[in-house]
C-alpha positions as CSV (number, residue, x, y, z in Angstrom):
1,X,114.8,-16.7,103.8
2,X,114.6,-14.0,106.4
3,X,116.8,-11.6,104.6
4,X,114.9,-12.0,101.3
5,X,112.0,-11.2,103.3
6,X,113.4,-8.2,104.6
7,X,114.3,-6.9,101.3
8,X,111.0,-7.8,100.2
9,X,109.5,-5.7,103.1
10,X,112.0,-2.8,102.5
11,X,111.4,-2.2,98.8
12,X,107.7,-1.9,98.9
13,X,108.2,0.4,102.1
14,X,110.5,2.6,99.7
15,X,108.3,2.1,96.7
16,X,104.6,3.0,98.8
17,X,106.7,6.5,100.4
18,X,107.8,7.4,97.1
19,X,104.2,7.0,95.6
20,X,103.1,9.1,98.7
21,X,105.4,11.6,98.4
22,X,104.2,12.0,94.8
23,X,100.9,12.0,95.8
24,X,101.7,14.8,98.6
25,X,103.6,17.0,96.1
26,X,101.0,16.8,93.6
27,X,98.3,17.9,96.6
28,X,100.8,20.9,97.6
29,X,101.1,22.2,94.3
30,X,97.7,22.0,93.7
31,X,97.1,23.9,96.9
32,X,99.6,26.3,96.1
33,X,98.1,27.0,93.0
34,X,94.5,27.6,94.4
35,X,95.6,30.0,96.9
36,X,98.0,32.0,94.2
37,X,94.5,32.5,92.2
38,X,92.7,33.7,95.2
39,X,95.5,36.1,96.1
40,X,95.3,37.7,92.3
41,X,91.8,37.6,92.2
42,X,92.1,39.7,95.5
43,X,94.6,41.8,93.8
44,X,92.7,42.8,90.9
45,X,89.5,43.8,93.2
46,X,91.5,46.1,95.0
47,X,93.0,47.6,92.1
48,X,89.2,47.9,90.8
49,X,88.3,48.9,94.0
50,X,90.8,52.0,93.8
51,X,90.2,52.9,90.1
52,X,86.5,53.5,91.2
């Protein structure tokens, strides 16, 4: 009984990380993502910036 319990308890601990760990990666890339647009939206004012 206590080592099915265990198993139990071990198996939704892997499942919740790996559902976190999705969840993180999805909140990085979308980060990532964001801050790439800012930078070429940065990039193209300069350049505008130094056509004028």
């Amino acid at each position: 009984m206590a080592l099915e319990c265990s198993r139990y308890f071990l198996t939704s601990l892997m499942l919740s990380l790996r559902q976190d760990s999705g969840k993180l990666k999805k909140e990085f890339t979308r980060f990532a993502f964001e801050n790439m647009e800012e930078q070429v939206m940065e990039a193209e004012a300069a350049e505008m910036e130094a056509e004028d």
